[in-house]
Backbone as CSV, one residue per row, in Angstrom:
resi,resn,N_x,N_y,N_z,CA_x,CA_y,CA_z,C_x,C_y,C_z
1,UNK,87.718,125.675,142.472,87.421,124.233,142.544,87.231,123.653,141.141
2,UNK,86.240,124.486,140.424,86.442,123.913,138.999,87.437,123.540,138.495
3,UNK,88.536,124.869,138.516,89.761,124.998,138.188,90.571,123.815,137.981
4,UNK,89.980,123.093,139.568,91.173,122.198,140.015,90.804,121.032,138.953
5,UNK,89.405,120.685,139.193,88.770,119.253,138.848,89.202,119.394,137.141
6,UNK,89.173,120.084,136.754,90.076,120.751,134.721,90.898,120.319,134.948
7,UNK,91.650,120.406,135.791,93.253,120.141,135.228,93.350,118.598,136.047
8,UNK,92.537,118.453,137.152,92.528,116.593,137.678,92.309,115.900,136.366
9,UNK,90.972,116.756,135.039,91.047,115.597,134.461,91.672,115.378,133.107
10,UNK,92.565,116.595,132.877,93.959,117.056,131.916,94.380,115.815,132.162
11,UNK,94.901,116.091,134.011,96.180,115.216,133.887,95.871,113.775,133.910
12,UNK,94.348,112.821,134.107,94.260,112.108,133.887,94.563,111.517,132.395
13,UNK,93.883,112.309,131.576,93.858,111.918,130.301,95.302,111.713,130.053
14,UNK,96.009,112.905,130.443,97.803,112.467,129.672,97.896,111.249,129.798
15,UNK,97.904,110.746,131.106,98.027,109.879,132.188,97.811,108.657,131.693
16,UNK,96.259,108.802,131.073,95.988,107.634,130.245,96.238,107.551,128.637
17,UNK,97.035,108.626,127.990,97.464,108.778,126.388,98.608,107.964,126.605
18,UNK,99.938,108.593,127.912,100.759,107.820,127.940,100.945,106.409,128.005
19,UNK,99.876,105.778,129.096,99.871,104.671,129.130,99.905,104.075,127.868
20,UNK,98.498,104.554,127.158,98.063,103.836,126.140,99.705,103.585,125.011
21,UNK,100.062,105.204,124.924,100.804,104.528,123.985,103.079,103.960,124.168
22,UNK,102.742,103.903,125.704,103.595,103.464,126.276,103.633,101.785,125.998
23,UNK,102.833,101.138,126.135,102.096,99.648,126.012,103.482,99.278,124.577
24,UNK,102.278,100.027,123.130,102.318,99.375,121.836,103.710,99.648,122.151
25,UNK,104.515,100.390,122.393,106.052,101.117,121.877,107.224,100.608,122.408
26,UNK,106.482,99.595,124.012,107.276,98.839,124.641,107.551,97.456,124.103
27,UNK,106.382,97.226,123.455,105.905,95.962,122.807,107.052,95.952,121.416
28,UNK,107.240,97.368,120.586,107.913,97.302,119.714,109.338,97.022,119.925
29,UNK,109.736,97.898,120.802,110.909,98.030,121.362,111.597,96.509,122.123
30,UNK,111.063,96.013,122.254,111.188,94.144,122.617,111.035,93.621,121.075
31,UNK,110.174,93.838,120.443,110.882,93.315,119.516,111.629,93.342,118.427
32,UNK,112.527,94.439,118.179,113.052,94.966,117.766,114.263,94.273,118.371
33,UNK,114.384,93.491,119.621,115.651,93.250,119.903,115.568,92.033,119.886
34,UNK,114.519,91.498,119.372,114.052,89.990,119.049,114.941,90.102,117.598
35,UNK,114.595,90.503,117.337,114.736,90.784,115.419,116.556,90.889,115.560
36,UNK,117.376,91.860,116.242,118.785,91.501,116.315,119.685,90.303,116.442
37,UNK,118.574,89.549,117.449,119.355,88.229,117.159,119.462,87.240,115.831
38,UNK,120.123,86.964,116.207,120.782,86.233,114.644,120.403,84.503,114.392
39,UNK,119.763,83.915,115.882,119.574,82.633,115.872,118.018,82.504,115.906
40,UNK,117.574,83.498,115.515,115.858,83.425,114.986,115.165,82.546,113.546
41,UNK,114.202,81.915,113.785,114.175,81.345,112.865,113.102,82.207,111.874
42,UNK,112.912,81.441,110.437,112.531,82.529,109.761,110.892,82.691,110.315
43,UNK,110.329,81.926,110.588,108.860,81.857,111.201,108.981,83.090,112.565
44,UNK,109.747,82.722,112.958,109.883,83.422,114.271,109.901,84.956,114.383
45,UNK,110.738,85.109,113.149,111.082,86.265,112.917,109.649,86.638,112.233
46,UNK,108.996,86.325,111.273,107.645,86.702,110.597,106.592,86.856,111.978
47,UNK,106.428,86.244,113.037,105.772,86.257,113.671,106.093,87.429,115.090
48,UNK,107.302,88.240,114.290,107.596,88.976,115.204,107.305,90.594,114.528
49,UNK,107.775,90.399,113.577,106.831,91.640,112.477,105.636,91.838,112.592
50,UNK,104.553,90.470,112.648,103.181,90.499,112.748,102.736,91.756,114.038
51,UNK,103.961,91.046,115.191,103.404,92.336,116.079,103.768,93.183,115.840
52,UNK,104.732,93.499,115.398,105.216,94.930,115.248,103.902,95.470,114.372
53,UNK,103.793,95.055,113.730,102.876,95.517,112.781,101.335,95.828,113.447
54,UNK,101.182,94.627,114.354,99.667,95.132,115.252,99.707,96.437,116.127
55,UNK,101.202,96.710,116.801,101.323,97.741,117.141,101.515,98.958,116.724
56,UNK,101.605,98.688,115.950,102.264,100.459,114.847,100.092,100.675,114.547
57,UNK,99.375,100.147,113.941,98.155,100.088,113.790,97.492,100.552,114.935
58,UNK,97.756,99.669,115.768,96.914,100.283,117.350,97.482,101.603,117.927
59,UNK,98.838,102.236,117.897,99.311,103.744,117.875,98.380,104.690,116.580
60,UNK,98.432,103.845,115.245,97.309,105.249,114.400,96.556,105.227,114.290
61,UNK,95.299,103.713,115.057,94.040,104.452,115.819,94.004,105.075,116.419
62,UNK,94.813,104.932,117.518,94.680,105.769,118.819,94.839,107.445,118.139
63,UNK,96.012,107.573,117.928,96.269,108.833,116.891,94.787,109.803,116.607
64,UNK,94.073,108.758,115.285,93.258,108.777,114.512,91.797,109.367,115.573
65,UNK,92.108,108.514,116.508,90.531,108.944,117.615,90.973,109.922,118.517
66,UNK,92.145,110.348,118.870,92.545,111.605,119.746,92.611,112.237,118.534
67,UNK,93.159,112.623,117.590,92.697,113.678,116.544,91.370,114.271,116.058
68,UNK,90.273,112.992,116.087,89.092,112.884,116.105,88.158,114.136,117.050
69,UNK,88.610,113.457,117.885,88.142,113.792,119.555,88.437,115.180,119.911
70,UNK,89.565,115.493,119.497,90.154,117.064,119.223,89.421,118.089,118.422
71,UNK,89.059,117.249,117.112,88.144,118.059,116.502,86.692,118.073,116.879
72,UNK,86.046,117.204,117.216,84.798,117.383,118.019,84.949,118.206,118.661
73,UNK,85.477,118.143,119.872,86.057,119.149,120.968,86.048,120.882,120.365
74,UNK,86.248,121.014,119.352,86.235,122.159,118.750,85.120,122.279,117.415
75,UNK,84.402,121.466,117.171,83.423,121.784,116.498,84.058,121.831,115.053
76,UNK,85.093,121.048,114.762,85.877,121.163,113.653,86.061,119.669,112.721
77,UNK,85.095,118.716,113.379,84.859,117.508,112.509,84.040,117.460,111.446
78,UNK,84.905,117.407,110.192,84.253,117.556,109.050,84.033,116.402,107.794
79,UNK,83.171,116.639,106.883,83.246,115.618,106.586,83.846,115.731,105.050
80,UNK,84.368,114.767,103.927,84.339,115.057,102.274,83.511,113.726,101.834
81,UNK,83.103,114.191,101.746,81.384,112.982,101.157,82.010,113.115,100.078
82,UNK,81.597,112.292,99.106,81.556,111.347,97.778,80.586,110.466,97.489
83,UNK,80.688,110.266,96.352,79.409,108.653,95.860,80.164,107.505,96.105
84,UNK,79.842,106.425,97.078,80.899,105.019,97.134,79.836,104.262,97.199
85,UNK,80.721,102.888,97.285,80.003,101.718,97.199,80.284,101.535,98.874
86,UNK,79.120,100.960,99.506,79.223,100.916,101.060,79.789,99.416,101.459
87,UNK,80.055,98.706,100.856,80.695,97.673,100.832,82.082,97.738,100.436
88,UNK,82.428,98.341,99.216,84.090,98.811,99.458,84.791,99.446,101.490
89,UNK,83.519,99.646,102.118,84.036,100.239,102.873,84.195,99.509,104.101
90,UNK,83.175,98.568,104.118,83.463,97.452,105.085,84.434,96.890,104.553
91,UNK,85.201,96.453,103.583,86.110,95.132,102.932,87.097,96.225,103.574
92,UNK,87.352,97.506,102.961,88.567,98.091,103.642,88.568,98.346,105.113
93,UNK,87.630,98.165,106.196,88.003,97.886,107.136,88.242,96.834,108.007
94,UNK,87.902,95.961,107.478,88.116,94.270,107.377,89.355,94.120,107.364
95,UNK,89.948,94.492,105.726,91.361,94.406,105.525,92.282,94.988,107.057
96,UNK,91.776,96.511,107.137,92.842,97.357,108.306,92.726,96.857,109.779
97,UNK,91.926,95.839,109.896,91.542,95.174,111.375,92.302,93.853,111.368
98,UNK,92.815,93.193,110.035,93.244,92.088,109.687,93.893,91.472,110.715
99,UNK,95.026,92.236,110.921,96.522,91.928,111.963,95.635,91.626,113.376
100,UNK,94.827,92.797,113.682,94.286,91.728,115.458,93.255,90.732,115.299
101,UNK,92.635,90.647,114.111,91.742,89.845,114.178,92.448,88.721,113.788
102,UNK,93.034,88.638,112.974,93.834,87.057,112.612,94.862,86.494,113.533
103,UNK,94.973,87.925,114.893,95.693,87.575,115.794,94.938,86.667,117.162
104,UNK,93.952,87.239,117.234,92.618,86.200,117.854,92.170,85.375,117.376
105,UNK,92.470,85.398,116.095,91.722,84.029,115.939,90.210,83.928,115.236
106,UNK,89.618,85.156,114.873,88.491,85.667,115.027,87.818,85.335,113.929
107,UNK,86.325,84.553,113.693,86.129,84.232,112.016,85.266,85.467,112.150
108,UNK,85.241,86.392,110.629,84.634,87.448,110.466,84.069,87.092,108.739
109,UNK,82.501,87.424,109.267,81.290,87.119,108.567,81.070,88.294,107.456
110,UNK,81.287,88.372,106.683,80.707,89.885,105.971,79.687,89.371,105.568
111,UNK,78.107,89.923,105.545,77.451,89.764,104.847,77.102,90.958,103.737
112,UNK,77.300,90.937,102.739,77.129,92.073,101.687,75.971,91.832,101.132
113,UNK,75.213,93.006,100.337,74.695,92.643,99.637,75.170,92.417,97.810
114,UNK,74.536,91.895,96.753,75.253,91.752,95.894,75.372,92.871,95.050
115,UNK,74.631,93.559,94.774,74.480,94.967,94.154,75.260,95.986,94.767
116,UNK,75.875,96.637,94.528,76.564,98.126,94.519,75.717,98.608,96.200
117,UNK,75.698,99.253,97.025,75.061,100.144,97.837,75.377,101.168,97.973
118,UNK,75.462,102.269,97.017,75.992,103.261,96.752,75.252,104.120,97.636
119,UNK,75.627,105.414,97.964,75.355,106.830,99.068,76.548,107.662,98.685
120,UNK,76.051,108.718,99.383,76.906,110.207,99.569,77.373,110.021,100.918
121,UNK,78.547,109.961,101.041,79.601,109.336,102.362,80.800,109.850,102.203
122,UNK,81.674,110.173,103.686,83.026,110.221,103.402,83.296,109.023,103.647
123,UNK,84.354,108.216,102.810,84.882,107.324,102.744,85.905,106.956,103.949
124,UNK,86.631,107.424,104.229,87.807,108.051,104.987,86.924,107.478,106.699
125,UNK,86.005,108.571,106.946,85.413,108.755,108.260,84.568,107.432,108.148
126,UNK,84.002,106.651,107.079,83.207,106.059,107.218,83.788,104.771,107.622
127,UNK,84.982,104.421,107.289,86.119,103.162,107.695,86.628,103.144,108.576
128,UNK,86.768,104.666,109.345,86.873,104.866,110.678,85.850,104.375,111.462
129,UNK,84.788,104.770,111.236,83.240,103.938,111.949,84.027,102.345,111.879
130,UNK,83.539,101.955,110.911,83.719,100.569,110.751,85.100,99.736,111.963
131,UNK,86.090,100.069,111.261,86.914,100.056,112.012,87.082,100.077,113.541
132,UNK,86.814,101.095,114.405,86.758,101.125,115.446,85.303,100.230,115.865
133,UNK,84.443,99.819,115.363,83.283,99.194,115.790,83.934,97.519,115.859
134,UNK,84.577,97.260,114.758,85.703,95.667,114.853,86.413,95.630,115.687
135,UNK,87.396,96.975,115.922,88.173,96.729,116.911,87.744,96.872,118.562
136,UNK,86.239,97.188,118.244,85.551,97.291,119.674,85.213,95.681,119.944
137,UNK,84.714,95.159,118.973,84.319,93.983,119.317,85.099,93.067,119.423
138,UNK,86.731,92.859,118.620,87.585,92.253,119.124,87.911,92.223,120.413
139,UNK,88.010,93.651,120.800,88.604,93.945,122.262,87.587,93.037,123.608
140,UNK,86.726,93.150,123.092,85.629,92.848,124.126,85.019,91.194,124.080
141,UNK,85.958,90.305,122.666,85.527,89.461,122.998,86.462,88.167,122.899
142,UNK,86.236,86.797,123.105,87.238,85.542,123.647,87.993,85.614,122.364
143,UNK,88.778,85.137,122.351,89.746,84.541,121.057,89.016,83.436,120.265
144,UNK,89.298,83.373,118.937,88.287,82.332,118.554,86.968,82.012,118.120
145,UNK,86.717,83.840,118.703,84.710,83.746,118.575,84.895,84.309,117.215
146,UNK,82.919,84.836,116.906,82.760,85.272,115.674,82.202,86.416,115.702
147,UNK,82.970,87.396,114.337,81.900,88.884,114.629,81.730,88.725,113.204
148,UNK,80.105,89.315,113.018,79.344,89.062,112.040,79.313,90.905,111.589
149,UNK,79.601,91.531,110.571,79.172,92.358,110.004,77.973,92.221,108.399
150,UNK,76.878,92.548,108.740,75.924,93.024,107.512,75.394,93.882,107.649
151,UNK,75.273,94.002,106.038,74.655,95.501,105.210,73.223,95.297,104.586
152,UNK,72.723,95.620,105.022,70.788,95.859,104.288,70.868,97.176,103.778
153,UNK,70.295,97.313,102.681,70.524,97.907,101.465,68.634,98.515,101.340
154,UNK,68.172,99.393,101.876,66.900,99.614,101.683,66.600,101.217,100.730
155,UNK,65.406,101.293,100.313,65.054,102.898,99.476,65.203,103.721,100.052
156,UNK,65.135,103.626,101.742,65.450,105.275,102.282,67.174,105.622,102.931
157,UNK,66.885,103.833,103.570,68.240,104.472,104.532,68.713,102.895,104.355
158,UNK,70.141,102.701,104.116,71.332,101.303,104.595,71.516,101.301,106.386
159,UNK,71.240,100.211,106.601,71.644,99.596,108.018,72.592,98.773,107.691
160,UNK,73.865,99.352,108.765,74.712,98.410,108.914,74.683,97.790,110.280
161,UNK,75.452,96.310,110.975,75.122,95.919,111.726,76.492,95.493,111.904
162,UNK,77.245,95.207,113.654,78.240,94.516,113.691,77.831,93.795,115.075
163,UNK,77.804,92.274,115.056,77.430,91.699,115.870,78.455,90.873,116.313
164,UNK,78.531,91.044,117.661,80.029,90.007,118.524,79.148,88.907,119.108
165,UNK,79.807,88.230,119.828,79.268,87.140,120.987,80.518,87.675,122.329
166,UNK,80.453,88.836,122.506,81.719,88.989,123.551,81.224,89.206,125.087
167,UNK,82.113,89.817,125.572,80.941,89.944,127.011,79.822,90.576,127.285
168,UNK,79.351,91.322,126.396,78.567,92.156,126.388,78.298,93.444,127.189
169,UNK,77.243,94.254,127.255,77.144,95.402,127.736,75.989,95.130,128.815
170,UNK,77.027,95.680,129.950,75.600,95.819,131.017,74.320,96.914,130.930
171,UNK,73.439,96.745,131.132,72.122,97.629,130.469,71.904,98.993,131.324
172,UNK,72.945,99.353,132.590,72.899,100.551,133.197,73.881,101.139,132.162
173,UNK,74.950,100.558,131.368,75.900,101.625,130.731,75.359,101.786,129.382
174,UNK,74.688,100.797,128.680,73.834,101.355,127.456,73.171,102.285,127.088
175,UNK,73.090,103.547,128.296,72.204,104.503,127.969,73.889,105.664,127.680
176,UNK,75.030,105.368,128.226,76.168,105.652,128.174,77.562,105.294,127.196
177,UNK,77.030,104.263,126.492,77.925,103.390,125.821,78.923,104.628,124.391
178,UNK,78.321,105.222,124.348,79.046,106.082,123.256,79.419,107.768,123.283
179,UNK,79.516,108.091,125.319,80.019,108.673,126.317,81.402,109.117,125.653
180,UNK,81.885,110.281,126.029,83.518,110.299,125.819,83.917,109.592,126.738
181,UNK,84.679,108.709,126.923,85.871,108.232,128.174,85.056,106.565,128.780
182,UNK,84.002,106.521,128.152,83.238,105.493,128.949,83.333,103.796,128.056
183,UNK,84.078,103.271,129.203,84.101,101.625,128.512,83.420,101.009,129.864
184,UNK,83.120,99.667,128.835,82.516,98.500,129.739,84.217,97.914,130.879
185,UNK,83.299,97.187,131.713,84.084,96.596,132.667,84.760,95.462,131.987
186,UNK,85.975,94.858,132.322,86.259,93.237,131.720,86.650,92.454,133.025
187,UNK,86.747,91.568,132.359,87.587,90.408,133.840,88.639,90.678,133.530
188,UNK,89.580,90.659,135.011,91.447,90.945,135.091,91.690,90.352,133.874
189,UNK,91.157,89.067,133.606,92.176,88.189,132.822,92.179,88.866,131.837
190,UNK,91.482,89.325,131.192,91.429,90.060,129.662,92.076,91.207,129.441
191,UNK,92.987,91.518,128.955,94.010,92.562,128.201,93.122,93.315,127.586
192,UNK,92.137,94.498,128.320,91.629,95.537,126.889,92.650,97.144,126.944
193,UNK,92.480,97.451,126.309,93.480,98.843,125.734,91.991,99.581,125.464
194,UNK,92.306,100.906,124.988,91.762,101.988,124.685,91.473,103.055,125.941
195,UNK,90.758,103.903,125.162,90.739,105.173,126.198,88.923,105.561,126.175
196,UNK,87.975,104.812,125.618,86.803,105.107,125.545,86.192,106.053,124.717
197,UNK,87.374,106.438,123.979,87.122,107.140,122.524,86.447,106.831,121.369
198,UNK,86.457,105.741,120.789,86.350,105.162,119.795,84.935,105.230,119.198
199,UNK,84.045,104.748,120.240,82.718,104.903,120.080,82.284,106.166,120.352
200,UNK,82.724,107.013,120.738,82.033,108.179,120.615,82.509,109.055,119.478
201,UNK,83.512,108.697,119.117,84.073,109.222,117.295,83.023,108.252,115.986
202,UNK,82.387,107.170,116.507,81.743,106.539,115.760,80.499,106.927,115.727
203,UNK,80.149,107.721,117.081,78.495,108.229,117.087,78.378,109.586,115.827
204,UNK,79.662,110.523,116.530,79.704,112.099,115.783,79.828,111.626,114.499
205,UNK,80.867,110.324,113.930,81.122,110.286,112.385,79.168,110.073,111.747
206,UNK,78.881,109.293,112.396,77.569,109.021,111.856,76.211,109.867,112.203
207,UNK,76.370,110.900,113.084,75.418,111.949,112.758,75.815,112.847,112.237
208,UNK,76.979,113.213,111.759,77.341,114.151,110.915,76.953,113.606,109.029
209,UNK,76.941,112.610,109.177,75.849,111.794,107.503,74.696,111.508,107.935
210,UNK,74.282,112.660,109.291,72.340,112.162,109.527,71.967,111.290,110.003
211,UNK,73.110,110.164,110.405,72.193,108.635,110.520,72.648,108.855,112.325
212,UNK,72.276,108.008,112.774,71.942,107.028,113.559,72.540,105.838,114.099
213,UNK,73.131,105.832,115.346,73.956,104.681,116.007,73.328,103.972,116.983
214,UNK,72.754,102.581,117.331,72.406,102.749,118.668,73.411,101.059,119.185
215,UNK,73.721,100.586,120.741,73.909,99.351,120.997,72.896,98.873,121.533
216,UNK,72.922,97.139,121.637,72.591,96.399,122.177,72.972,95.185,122.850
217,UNK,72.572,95.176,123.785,73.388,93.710,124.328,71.781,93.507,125.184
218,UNK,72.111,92.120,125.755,70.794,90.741,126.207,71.636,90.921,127.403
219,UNK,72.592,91.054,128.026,73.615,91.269,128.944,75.042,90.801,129.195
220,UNK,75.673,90.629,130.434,77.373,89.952,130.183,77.212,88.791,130.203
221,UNK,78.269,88.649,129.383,78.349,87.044,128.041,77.235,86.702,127.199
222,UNK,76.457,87.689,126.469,75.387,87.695,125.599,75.959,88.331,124.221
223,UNK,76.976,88.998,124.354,77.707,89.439,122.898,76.973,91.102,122.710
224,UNK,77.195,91.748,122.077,76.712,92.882,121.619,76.183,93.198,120.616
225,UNK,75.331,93.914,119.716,74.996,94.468,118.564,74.901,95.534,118.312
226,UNK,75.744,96.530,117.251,75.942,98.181,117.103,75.403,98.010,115.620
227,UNK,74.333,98.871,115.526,73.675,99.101,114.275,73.542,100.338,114.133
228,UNK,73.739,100.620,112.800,73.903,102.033,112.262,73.108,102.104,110.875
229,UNK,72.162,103.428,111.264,71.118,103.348,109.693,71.562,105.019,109.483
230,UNK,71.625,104.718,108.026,72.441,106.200,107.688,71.264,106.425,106.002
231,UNK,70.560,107.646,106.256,69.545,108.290,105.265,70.227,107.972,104.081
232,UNK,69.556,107.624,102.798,69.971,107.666,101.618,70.006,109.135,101.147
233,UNK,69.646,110.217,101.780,69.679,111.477,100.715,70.591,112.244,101.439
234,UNK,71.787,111.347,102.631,72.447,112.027,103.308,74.303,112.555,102.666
């Protein structure tokens, strides 16, 4: 019986890899035959790259968090720490979120501080955090809204913060929210993607530098808040 329920949830997962990356590839593949025609205008055509381009991105997250997830899975997520500035690392995930967020519409707040916030961090894993925490909150919220990222800069430990106004999290799955496989509910109308990975590659990236992840939400249509305090001697 075990046996069986292993491989029920193998074949789910394929089930849902394919989907996932059946979506972006169909999406490319349309436009790719957009792009052959010859009576495109030049806007048209730029605005057809844009997707191409959102899709090729949303295939090497996905990538990026099933590779992730693989190595958890095996106890093989590692880290290469360095000295950075923790603000180089939000701007570079700002930048790599660009394409869906400027595709929603989305005004995004950095609050930095002005001084350097230097730590011992992998850079790499740490933009992955970031990253998937934007593209969580895009996913989850209207076109048009605002997600606020800031950095507090303190003597022991930096808190970072990424705050949406999206639908928020119901307070039975908050004790679950960073689960392998576990997403919030949406309304039909809303187009979300992923596989419920993301946040739980964002919990392991950040206790593997010692710190600390937790969410919050007030409830649905209250927006969310994911704050992360990561030790200065980590």
């Amino acid at each position: 019986m075990e046996t069986m329920l292993q491989e029920s949830g193998q074949t789910e997962l394929l089930a849902t890899v394919a989907h996932e990356m059946r979506n972006p590839l169909a999406a490319i593949q349309a436009a790719v035959r957009v792009l052959d025609k010859k009576d495109q205008t030049i806007a048209r055509r730029e605005q057809v790259r844009d997707l191409i381009d959102r899709q090729v991105l949303r295939i090497a997250r996905l990538s990026d968090d099933l590779l992730s997830a693989g190595y958890m899975a095996t106890g093989k997520l590692e880290l290469r720490k360095e000295r950075i500035d923790l603000r180089d690392v939000v701007n570079h995930a700002a930048e790599a979120c660009r394409p869906q967020l400027e595709a929603g519409n989305f005004l995004v707040l950095l609050l930095l501080p002005p001084e350097p916030v230097t730590l011992e961090a992998d850079p790499i894993r740490m933009t992955q955090v970031l990253t998937n925490l934007l593209d969580n909150s895009a996913k989850y919220s209207a076109h048009y809204g605002m997600i606020v990222v800031s950095v507090e800069d303190r003597r022991s430990e930096v808190t970072i913060r990424v705050v949406d106004h999206g639908i928020g999290i119901p307070t039975e799955l908050l004790p679950r929210i960073f689960d392998l496989f576990v997403q919030a509910d949406h309304p039909p109308s809303r187009s979300v993607h992923g596989m419920g990975i993301g946040l739980s590659v964002v919990r392991r990236i950040v206790e593997l530098h010692q710190g600390t992840v937790e969410a919050f939400s007030a409830g649905p249509e209250l927006g969310s808040t994911f704050t992360i305090h990561l030790p200065r001697n980590a």
